[in-house]
KOLZAKOL-381286 format. One record per residue: x, y negated, z of N, C-alpha, C, CB in turn; residue in three letters. Coordinates in steps of 0.02 Angstrom, whole numbers, plus 50000, padded with zeros to 5 digits. Glycine has a CB too. Example, Ala and Ser with C-alpha at 12.3 -4.5 7.8 and 13.67 -1.06 7.14 Angstrom:
506605028450390506155022550390506605016550390505655022450452ALA506425011250354506845005350357506454999850394507045003050286SER
# end
This chain:
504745034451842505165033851782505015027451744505055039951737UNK504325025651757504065018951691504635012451717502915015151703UNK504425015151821504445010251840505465005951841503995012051909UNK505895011651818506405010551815506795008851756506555014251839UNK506425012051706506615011151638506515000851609505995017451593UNK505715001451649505614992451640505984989951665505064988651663UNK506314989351726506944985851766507494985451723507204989751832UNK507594992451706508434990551658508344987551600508924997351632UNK507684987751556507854984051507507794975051501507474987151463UNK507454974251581507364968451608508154966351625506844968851670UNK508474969651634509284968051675509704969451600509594975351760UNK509494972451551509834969551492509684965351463509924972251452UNK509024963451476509144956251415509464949051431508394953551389UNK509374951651534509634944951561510454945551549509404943851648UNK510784949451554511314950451538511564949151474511384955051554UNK511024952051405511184950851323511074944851298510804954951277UNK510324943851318510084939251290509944940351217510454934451303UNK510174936851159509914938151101510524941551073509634932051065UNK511034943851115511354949351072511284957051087512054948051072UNK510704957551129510144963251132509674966951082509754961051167UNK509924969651029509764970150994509124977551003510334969150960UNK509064981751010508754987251047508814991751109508754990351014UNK508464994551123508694997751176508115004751192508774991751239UNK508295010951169508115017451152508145021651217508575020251098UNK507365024851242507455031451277507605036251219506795033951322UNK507805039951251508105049351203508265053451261509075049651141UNK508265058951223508325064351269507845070251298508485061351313UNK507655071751338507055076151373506695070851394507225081551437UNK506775065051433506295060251434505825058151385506555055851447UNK506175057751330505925053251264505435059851240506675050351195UNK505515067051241505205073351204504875077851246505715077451167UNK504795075851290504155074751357504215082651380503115072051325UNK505055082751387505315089651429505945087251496505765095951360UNK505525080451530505745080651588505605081251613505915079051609UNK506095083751694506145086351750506335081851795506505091151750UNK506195078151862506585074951883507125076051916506355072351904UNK507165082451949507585085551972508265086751922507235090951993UNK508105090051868508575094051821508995087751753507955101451777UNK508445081251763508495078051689508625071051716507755078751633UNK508965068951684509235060851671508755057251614510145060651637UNK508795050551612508705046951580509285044551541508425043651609UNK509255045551480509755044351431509445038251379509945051751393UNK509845032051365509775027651360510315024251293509775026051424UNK509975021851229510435017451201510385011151193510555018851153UNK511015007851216510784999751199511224998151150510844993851261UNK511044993551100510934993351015511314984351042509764994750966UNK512084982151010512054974651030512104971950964512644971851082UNK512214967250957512624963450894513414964750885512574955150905UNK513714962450936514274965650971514524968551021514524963650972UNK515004973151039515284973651086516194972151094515034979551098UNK516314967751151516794967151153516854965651229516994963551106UNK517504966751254517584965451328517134960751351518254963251345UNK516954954351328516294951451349515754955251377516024948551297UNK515594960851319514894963051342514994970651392514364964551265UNK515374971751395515794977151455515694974751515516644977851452UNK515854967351499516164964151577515114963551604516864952151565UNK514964960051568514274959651576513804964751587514094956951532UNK513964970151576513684977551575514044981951652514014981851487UNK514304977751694514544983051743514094981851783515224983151774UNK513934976851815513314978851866512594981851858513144973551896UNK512344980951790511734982951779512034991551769511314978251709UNK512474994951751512754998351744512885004451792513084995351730UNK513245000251837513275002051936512475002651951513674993552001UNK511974997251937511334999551958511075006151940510904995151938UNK511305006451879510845013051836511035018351862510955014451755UNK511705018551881512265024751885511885027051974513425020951882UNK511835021952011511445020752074510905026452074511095012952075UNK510465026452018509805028852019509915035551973509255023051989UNK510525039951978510795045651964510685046051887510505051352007UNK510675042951844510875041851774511365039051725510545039751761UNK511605044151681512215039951633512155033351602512375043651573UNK512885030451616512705024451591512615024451502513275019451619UNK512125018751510512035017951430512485020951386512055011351411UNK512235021651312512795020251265512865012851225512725025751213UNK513285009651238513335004651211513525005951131513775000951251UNK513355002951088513385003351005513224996150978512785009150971UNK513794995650919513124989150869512744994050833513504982250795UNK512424990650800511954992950747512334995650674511454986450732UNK512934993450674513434995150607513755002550641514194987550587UNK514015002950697514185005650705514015013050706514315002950730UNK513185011950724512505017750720512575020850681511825016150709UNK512495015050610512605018950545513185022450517512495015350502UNK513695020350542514335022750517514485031550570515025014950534UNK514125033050609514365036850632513975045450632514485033350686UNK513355043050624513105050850596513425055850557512615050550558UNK513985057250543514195061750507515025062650547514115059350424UNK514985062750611515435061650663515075065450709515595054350684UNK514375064350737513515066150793513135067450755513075060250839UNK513205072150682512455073850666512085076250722512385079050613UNK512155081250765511815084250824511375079750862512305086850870UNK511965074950891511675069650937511225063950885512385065650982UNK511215061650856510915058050803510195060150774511385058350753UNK510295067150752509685072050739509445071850810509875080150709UNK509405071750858509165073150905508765064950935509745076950945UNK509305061450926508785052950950508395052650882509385043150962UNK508375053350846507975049650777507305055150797508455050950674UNK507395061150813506795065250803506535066650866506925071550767UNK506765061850921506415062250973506825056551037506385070650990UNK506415048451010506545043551052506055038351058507115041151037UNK506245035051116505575032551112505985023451134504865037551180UNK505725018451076505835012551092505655008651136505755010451060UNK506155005151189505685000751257505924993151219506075002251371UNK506334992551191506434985051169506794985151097506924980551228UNK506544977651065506694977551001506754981050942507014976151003UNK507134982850870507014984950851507174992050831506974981650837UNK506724996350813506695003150797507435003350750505905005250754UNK508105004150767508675007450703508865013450706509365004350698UNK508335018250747508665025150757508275027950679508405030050848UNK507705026650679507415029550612507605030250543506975027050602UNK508005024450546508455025250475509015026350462508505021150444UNK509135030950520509815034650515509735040250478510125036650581UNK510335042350434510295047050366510675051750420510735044450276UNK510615059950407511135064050430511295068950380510965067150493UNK511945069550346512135073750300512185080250337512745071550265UNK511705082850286511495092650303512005096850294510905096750250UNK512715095650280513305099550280513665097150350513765098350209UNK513675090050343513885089050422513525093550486513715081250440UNK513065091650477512445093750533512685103850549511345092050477UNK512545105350489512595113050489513195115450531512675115950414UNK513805109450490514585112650504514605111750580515315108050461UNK514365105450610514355105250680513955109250730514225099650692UNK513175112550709512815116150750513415123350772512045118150708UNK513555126750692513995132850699514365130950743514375135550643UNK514875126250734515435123050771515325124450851515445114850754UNK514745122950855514595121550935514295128850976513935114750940UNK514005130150935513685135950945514315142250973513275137550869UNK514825143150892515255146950920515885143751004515645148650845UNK515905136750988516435136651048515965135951111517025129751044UNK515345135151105515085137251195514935143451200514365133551229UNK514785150351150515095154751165515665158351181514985155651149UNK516215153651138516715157151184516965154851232517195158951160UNK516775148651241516965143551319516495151251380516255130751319UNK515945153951359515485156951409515895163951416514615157751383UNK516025166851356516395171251382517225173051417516285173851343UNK517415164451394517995164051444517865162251514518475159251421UNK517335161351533517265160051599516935166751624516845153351611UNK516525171951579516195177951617516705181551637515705182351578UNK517415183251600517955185551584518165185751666518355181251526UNK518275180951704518545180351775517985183851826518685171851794UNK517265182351816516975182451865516315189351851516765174551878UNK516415194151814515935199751811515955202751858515975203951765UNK516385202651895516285206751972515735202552018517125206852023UNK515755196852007515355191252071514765190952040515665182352086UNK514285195352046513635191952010513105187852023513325195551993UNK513225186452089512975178652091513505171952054512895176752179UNK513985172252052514235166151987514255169951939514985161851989UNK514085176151894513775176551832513175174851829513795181951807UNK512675175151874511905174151862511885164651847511375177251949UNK512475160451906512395155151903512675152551836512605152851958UNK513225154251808513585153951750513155152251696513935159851738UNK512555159651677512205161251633511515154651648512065169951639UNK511495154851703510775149051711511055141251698510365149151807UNK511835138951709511905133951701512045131151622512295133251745UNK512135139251578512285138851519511655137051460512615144951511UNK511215139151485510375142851444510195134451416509475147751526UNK510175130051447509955122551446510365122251367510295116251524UNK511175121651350511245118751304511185124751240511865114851315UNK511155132951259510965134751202510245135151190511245139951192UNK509745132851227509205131951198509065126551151508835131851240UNK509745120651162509795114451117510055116551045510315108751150UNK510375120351045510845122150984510445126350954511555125250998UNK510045132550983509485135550961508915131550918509215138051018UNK508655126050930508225121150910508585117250843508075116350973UNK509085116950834509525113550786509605119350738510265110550818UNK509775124850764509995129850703509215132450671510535137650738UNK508485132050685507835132050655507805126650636507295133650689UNK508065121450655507825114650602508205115450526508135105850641UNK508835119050548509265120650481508595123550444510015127050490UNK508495131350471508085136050431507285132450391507895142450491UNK506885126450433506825121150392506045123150451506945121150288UNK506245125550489505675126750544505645120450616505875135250579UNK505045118450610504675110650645504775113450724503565108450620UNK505475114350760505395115350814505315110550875505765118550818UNK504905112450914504755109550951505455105051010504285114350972UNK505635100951056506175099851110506025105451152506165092551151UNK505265110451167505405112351242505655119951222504655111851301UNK506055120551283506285125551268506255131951270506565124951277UNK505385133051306505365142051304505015141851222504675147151384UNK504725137251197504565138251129505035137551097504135134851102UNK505525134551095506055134651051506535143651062506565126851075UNK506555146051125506625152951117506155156051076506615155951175UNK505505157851107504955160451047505035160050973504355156751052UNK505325153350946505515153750886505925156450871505585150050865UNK506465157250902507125161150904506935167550893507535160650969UNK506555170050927506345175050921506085179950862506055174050954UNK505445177250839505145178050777505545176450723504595174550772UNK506325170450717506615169250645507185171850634506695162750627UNK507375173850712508065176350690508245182350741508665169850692UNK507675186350763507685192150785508185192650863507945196450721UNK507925186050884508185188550968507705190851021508525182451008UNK508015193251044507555195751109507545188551176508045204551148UNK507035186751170506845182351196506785181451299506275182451154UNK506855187351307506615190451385507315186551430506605202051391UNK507965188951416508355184951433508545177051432508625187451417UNK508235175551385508295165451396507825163651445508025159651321UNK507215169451434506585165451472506945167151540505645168751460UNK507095173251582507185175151628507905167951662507315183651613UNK508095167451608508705160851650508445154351651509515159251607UNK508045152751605507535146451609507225148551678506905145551538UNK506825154551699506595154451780506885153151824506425159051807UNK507735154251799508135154851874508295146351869509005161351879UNK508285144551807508445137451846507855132651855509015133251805UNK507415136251852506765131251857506515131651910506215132151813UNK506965138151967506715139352028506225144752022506455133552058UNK505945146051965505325150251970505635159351996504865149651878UNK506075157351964506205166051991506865166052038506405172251914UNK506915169852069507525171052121508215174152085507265176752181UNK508875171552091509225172552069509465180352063509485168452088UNK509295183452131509395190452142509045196252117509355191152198UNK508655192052080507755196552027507955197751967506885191052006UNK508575196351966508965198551883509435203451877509385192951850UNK509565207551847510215210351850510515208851813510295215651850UNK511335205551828511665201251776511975203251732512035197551793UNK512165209051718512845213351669512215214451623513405222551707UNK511605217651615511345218651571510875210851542511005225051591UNK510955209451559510635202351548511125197751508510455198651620UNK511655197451535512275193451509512425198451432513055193651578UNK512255205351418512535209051365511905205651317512615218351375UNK511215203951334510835201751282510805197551271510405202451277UNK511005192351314511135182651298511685184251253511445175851378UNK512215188051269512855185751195512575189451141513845188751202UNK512265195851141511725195451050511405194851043511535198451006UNK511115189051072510775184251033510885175751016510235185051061UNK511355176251064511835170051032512215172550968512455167351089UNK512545177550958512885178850896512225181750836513565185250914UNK511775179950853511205182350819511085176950787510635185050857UNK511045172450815510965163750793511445160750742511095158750858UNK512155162350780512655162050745512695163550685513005164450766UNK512465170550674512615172950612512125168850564512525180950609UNK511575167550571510985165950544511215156950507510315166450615UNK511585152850559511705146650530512465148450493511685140050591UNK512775153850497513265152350463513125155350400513855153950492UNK512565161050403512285161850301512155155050251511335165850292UNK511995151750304511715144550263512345139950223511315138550330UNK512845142150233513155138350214513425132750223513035138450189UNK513585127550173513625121250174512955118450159514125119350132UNK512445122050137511905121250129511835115250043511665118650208UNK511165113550020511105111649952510835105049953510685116349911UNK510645102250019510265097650039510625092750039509965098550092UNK510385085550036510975080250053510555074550110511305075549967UNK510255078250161509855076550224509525081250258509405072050213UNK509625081450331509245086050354508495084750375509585088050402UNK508185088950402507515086750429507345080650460507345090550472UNK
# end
């Protein structure tokens, strides 16, 4: 991982030069919950500008990255950073509180995120990948090997949204995610046995057929609407920044 991350930021500067302004790990890489198998390297590069110039200049280092099974950068200026947190509180809250700088300067840190934005978007998200999950269980409860796969391919982003809705409650959660269940657990009264049990299935640790899915799938949706309910008491909240 060191050894790829140094290459690309070596192949952006030859490419930027001094309109290279930073360039940010984030993600599970950056919050030391990667996998190589399961996790990408997620990457921001910070310019002065962007304009078809720096597009055009950005496709082969680009094609390289994409090569080595990772999304391409996000290209951004630095104005643009700022102007957009209240558009990505989620994503924003998430690089500022867990990234790690390979070049130039640090501008993820002084990004502000308004705590009504932030809130309105966790709920937001929270409720439509539940019902994105139950429009897809909806077709396939008879097949329970694509419910088991369904439920294991799902667990990854509500353990993300889980971690966001305790940062609301004003609790220091950790990125990984069987502790971020555990917390779930103890703050907002879920039963924890089902996240962990789909975190096994996709971690390989447990066999997909070691679950039974109809009762398993009935405790992942209350305790997703368990969550739910919990960030939508909060309100618009009183704060004018989040954690």
């Amino acid at each position: 991982m060191e050894k790829v991350l140094s290459q690309l930021v070596d192949k952006l500067r030859k490419a930027y030069g001094d309109r290279l302004v930073s360039v940010v790990l984030y993600g599970s890489a950056a919050a030391g919950d990667y996998h190589s198998r399961f996790s990408d390297l997620n990457t921001l590069c910070v310019l002065s500008q962007v304009t078809p110039s720096e597009l055009r200049a950005a496709e082969e280092v680009f094609r390289w990255w994409r090569g080595h099974g990772n999304p391409a950068p996000l290209l951004v200026t630095e104005q643009e950073l700022a102007a957009s947190t209240d558009c990505f509180p989620i994503e924003f809250h998430d690089i500022r509180q867990n990234h790690r700088l390979l070049h130039g300067k640090d501008v993820v840190m002084a990004l502000e995120i308004g705590r009504a934005f932030y809130r309105a978007q966790v709920e937001h998200e929270l409720r439509a990948k539940l019902l994105r999950l139950r429009q897809k269980a909806a077709g396939l409860l008879s097949d329970h090997d694509l419910l088991r796969r369904l439920m294991a391919d799902s667990i990854s982003t509500f353990c993300v949204l889980f971690r966001h809705a305790l940062v609301l409650h004003g609790v220091d959660a950790p990125a990984a995610k069987r502790q971020v269940i555990q917390l779930a657990g103890s703050h907002f009264g879920v039963d924890p046995l089902p996240f962990e049990q789909l975190l096994g299935v996709r971690e390989e640790r447990i066999r997909p057929r070691e679950i039974e899915p109809i009762p398993l799938f009935e405790s992942l949706l209350a305790g997703i609407s368990k969550v739910i309910d919990a960030v939508d008491k909060l309100g618009e909240g009183a704060h004018d920044s989040a954690g």
